[in-house]
C-alpha positions in Angstrom: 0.0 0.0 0.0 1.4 3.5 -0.7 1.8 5.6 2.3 2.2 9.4 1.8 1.6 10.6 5.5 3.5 13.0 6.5 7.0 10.8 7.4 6.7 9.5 3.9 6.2 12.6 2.3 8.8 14.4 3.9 11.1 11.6 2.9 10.2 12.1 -1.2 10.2 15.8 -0.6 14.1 14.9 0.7 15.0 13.0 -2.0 13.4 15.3 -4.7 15.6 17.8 -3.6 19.2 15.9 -2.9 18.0 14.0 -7.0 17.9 17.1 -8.8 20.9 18.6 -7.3 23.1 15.3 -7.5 21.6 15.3 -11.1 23.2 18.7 -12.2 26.8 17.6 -10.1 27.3 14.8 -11.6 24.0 12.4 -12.4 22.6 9.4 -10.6 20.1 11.7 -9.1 17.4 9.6 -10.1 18.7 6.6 -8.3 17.1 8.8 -4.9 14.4 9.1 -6.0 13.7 5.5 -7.5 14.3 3.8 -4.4 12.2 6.4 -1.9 9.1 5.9 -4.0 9.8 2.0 -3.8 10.0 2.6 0.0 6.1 4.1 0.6 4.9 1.4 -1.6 5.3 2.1 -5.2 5.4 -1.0 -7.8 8.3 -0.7 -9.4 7.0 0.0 -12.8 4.5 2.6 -11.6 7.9 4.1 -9.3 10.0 3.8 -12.8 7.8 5.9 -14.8 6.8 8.4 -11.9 10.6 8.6 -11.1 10.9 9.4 -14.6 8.2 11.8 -14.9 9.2 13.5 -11.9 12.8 14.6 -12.9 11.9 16.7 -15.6 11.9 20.0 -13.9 15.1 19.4 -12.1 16.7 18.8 -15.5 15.0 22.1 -16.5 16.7 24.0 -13.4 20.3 22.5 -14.6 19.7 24.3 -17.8 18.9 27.6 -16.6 21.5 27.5 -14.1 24.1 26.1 -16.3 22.6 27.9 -19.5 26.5 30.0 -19.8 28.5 26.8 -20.0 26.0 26.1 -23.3 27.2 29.4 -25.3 29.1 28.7 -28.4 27.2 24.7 -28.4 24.6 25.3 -30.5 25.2 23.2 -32.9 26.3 20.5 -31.2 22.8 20.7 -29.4 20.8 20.4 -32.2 23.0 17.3 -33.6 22.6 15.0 -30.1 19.4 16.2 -29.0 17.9 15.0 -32.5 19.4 11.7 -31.7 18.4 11.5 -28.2 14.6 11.9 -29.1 14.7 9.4 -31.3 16.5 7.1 -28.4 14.5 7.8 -25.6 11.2 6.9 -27.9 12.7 4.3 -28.9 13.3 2.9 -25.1 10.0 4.6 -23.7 8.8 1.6 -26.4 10.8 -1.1 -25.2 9.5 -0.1 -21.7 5.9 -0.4 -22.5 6.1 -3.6 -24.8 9.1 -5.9 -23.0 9.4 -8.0 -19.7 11.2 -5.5 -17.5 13.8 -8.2 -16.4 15.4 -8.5 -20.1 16.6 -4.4 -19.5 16.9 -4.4 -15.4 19.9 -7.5 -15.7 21.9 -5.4 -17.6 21.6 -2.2 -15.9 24.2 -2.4 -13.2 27.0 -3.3 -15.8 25.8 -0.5 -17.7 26.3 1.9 -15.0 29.7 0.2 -14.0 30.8 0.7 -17.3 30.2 4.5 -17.6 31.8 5.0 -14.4 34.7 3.1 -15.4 35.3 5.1 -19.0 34.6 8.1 -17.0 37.6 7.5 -14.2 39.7 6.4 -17.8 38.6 9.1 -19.8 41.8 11.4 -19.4 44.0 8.7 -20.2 41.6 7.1 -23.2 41.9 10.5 -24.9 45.7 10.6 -24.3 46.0 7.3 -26.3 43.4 8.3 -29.2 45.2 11.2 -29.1 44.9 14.9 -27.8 43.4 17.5 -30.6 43.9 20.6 -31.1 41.8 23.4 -29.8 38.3 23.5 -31.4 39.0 20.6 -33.2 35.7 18.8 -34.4 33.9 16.2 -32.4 34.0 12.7 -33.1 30.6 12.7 -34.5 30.9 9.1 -35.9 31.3 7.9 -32.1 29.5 10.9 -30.6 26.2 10.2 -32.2 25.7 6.7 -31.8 26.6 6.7 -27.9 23.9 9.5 -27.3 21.4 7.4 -29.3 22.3 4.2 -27.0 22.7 6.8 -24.0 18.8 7.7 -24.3 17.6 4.6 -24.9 18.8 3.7 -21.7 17.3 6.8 -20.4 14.0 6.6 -21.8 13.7 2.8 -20.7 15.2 3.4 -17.1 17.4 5.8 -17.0 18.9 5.4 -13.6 22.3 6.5 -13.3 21.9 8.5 -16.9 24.2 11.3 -16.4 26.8 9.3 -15.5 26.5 8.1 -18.6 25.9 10.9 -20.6 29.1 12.6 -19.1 31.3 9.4 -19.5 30.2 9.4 -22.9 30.5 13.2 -23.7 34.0 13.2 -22.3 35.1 10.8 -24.7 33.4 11.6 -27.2 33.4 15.8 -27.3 36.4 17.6 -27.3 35.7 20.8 -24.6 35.8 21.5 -20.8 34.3 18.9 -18.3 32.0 21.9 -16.8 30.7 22.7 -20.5 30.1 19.1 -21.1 28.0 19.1 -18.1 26.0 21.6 -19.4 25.6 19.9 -22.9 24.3 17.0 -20.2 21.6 18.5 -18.8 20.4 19.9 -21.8 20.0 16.1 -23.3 18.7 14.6 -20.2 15.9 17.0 -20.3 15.5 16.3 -24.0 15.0 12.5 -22.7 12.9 13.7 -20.0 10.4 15.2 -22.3 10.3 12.5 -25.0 9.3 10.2 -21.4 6.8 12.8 -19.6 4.8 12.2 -23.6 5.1 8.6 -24.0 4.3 7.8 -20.3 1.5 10.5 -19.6 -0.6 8.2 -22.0 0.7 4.8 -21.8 2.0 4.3 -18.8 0.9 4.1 -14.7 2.2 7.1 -13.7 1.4 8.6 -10.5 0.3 12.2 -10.7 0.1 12.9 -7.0 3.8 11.8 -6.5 5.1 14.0 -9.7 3.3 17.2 -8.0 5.0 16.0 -4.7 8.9 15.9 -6.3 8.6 18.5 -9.3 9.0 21.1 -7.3 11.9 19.7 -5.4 13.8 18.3 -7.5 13.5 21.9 -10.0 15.0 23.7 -6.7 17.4 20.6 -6.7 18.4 21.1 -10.3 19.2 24.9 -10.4 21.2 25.0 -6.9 22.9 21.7 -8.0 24.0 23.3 -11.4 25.5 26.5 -9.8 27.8 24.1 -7.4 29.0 22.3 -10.3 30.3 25.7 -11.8 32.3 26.2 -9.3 34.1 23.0 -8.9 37.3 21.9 -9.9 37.2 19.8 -13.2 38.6 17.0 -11.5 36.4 16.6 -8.6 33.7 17.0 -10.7 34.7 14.2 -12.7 35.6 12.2 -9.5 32.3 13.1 -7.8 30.8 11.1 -10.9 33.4 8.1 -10.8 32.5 7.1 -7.3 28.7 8.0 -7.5 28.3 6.0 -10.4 30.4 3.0 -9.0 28.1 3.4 -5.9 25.0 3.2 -8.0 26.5 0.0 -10.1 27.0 -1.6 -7.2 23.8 -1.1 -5.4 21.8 -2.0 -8.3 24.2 -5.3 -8.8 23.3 -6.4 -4.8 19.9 -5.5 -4.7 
């Protein structure tokens, strides 16, 4: 039974709040919010969805906060937020029409792996080799790994910044901080493509989304301005160990 008394709700108002701002430092945020919905007595596809559904305004408050790290990316905007649309729809679908189990056994290794490239990613691009200033992205990489990226994200999505960034980092040749950016930006493309799909195919819980929107928007636009202000190598760090974390809980549980 689903209890939102007022211990309960105080406890998703929490986690609303700590998701969207762990969301704009590094992503995982989601991961809070999955399990505290779980814990008043969500199913877990109805928490999946809602969870979903819910995070959509803190990715909105990373934007606006981090909306100076995205001058000068327009056009890498436009080129992996057309492919992440057609992602997320793509595994909103596989959502709705597939056993969840076939997705949810390969999600820990998923989220293991991003961390991993991410911890590797200085010394990856030392061995592909370092380009010059403003040289292009590798688009032929790039574009694929966003596509895969939110089609993890519009199936589950748990843990999807970390693997956004892991893949941004390899992938895009700019500062970690401006990357970040570009991160929220496409996770809030994901978000949107989910909030459709799921508002008319899927048991979403209304109540719960009014509860955490809020939050988890404060969350997103506080979060964003810490991450400014961090060093590029915690920041990258503060993702490496969240995102072993989250690997490892989802592996045990």
């Amino acid at each position: 039974m689903i209890d939102l008394s007022p211990g309960p709700l105080v406890f998703l108002l929490v986690a609303g709040l700590l998701a969207g701002a762990v969301n704009a430092v590094a992503g995982g945020g989601s991961l809070l919010v999955f399990p505290a919905l779980l814990a008043v007595g969500f199913p877990p596809l109805a928490a999946n969805v809602t969870n979903s559904v819910a995070q959509w305004p803190g990715y909105l408050g990373i934007v606006v906060g981090g909306r100076r790290e995205l001058v000068g990316q327009r056009s890498r905007i436009l080129l992996t937020s057309t492919v992440a649309v057609a992602g997320s729809a793509v595994g909103c679908v596989l959502l709705l029409v597939l056993p969840g189990a076939v997705f949810d056994a390969v999600v820990p290794v998923l989220v293991l792996a991003a961390s991993v490239l991410m911890a590797l990613g200085p010394y990856l691009k030392r061995w592909i080799g370092t380009p010059e200033p403003g040289a292009p992205d590798r688009n032929r990489a790039l574009l694929p790994a966003v596509f895969a990226a939110a089609v993890y994200g519009g199936y589950f999505g748990g843990a999807l910044g970390v693997i956004l960034i892991a893949t941004l980092s390899l992938c895009a040749h700019d500062r970690l901080v401006r990357l970040n950016a570009l991160k929220g930006v496409l996770s809030l493309v994901i978000a949107t493509v989910t909030v459709v799909i799921f508002a008319f195919g899927a048991p979403v819980s209304w109540l719960a989304v009014a509860l955490l929107a809020p939050t988890t928007l404060v969350g997103g636009f506080l979060g964003a301005k810490v991450a400014r202000r961090l060093p590029e190598n915690v920041l990258r760090w503060a993702v490496v160990v969240l995102g072993l974390a989250v690997g490892i809980a989802l592996l045990v549980t």
